[in-house]
MDAnalysis code that builds the backbone (N, CA, C; Angstrom):
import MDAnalysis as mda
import numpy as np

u = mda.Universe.empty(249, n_residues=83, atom_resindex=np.repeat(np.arange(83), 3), trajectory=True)
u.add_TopologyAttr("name", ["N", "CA", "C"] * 83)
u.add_TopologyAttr("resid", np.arange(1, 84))
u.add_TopologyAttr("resname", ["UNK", "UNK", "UNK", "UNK", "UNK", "UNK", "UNK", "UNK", "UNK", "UNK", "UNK", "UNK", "UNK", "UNK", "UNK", "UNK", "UNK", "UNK", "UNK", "UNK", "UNK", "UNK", "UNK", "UNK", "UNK", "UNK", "UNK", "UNK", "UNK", "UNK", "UNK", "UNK", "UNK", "UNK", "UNK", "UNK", "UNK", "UNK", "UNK", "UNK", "UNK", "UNK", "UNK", "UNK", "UNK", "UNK", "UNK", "UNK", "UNK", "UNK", "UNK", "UNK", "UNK", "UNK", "UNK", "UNK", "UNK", "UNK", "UNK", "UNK", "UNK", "UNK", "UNK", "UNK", "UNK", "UNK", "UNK", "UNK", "UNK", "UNK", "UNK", "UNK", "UNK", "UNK", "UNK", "UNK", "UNK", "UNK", "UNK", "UNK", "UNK", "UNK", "UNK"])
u.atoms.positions = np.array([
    [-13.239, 12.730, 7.469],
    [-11.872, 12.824, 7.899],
    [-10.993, 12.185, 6.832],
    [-9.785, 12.876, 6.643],
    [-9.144, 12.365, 5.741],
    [-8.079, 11.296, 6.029],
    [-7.882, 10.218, 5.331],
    [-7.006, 9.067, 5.627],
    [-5.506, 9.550, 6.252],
    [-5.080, 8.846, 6.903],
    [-3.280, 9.474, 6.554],
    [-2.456, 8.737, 5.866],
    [-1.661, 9.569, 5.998],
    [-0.439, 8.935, 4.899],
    [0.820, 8.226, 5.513],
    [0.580, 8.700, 6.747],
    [2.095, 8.710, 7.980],
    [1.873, 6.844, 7.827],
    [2.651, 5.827, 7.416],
    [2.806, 4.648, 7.869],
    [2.817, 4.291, 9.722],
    [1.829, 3.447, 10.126],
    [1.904, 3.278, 11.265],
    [2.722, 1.665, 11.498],
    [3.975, 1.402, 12.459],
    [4.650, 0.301, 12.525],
    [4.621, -0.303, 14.227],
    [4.167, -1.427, 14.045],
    [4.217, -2.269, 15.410],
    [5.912, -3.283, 15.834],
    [6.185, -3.187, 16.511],
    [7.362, -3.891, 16.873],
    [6.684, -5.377, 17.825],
    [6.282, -6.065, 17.277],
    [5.906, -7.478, 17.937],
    [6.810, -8.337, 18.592],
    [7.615, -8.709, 17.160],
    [8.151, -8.980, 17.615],
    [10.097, -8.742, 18.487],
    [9.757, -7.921, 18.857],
    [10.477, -7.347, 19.855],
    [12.055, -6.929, 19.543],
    [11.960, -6.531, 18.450],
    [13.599, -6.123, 17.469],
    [13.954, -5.064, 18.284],
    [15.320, -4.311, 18.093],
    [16.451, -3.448, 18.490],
    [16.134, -2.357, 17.420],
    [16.074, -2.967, 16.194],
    [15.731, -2.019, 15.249],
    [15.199, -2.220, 14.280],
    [14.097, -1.675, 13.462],
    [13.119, -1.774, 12.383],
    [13.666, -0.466, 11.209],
    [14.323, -1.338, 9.713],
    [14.552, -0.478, 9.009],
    [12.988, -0.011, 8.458],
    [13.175, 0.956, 7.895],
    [11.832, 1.554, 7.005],
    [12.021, 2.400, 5.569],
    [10.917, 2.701, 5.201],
    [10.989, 3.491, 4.006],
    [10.568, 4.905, 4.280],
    [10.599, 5.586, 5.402],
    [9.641, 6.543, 5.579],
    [10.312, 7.119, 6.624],
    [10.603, 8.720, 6.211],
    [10.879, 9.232, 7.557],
    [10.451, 10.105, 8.826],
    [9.158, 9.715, 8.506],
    [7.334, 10.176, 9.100],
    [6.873, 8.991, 9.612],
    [6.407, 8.432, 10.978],
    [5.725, 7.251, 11.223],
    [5.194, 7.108, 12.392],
    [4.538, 6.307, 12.926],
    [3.446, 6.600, 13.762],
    [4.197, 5.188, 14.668],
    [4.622, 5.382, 15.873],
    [4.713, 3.897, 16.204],
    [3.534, 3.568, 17.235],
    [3.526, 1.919, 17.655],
    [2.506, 1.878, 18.201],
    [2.946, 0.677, 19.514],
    [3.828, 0.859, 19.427],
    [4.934, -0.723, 20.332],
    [4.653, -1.283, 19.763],
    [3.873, -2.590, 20.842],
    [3.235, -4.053, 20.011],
    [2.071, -3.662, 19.527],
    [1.375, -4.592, 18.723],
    [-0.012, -4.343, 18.471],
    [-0.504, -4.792, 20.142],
    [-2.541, -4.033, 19.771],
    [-3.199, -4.418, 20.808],
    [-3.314, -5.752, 20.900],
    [-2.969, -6.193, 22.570],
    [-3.230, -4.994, 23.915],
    [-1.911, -4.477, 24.579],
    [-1.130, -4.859, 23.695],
    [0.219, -4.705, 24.010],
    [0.666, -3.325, 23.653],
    [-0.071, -2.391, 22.842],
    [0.642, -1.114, 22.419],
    [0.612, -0.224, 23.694],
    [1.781, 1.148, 23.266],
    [1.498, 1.893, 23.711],
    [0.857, 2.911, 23.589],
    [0.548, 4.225, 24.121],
    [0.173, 5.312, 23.247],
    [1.077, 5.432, 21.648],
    [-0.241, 5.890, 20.563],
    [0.455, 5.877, 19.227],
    [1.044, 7.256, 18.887],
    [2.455, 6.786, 18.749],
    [3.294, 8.413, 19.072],
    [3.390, 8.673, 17.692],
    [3.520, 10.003, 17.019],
    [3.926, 10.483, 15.667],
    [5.369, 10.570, 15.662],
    [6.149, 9.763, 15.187],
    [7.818, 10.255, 14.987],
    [8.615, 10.978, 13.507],
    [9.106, 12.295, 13.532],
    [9.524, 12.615, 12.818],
    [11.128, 12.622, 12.269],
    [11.818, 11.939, 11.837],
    [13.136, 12.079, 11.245],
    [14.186, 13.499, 11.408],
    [12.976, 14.172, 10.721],
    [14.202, 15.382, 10.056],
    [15.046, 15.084, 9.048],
    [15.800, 15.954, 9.227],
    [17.100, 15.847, 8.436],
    [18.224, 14.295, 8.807],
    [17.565, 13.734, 9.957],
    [18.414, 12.223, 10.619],
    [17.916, 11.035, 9.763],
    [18.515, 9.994, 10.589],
    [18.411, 8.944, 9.230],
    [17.698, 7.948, 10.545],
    [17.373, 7.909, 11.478],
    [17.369, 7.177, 12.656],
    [16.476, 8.061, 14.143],
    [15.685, 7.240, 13.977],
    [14.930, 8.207, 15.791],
    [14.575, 6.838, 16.493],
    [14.476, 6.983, 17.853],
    [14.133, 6.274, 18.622],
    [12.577, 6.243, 19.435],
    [12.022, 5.376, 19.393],
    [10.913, 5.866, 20.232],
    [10.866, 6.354, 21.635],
    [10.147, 7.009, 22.348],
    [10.451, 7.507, 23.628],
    [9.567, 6.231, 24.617],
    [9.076, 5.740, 23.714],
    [7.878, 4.754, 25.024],
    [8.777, 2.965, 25.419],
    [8.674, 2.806, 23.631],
    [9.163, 1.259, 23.793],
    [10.752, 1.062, 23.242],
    [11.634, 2.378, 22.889],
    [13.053, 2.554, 22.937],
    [13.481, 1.427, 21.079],
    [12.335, 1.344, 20.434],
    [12.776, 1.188, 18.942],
    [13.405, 1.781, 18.425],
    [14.282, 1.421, 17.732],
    [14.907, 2.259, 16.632],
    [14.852, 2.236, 15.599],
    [14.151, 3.542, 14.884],
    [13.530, 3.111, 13.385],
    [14.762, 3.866, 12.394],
    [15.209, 3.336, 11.418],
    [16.267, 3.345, 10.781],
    [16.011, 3.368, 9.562],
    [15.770, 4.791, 8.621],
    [15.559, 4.837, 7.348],
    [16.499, 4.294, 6.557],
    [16.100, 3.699, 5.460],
    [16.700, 2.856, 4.602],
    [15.907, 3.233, 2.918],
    [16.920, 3.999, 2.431],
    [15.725, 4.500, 0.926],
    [15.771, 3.270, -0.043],
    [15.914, 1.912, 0.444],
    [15.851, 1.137, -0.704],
    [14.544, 0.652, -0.503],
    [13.865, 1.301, 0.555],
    [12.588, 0.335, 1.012],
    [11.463, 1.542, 0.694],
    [10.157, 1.084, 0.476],
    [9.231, 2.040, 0.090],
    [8.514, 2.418, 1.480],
    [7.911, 3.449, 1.757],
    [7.407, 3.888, 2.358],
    [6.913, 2.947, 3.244],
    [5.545, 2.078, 2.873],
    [4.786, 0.876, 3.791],
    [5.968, -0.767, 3.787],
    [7.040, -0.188, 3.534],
    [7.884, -1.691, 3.906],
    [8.490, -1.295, 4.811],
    [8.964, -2.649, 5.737],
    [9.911, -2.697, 6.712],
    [10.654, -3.998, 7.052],
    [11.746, -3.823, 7.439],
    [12.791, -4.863, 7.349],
    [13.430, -4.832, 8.989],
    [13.193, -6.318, 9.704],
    [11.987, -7.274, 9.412],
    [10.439, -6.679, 9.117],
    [10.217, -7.815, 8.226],
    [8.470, -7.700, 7.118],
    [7.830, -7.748, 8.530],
    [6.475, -7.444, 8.088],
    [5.436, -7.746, 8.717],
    [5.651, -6.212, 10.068],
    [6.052, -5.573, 10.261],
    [5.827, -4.402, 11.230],
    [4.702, -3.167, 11.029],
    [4.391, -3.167, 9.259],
    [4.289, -2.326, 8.915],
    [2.319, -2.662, 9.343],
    [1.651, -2.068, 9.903],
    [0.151, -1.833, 10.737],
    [-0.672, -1.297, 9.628],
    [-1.722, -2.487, 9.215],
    [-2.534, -1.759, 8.054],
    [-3.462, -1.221, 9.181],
    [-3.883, 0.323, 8.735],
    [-4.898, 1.361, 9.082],
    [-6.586, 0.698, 9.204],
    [-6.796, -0.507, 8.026],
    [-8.016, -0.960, 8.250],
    [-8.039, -1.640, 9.682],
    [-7.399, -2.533, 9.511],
    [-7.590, -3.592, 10.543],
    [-7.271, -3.108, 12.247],
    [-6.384, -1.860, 12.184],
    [-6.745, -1.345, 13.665],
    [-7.600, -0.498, 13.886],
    [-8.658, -0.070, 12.696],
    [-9.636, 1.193, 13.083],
    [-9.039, 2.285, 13.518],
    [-8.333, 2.020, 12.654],
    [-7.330, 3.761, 12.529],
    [-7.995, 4.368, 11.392],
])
């Protein structure tokens, strides 16, 4: 199986809104045991989507690279959840 590319982001600690670099992303709420189902969110042509589970708002920002996010630390490395 091939890796993905989609950045996956946890909201822990419990922000309004998480800027990003990416307008493809996987959210996951909190990390486990706190997540929810891991939804795929797509942008489009918008600069801003909301999640439908835990009501984040992820807010592209092109000064940030793809695996950053502002506040740090949201961004879910793939090893460590056995993704």
């Amino acid at each position: 199986m091939a890796a993905s590319t989609v950045p996956h982001f946890a909201n822990d600690l419990g922000v309004e809104k998480i800027y990003i670099g990416a307008k493809e992303l996987q959210c996951m709420g909190a990390r486990a045991p706190f997540d929810h189902p891991h939804v795929y969110l797509d942008m489009g042509a918008d600069s801003q989507i909301l999640c439908p589970y835990c009501s984040t708002l992820y807010v592209y920002d092109p000064r940030l690279d793809a695996g950053e996010s502002e506040p740090t630390g949201c961004l879910v490395a793939a090893e460590a959840e056995g993704v």
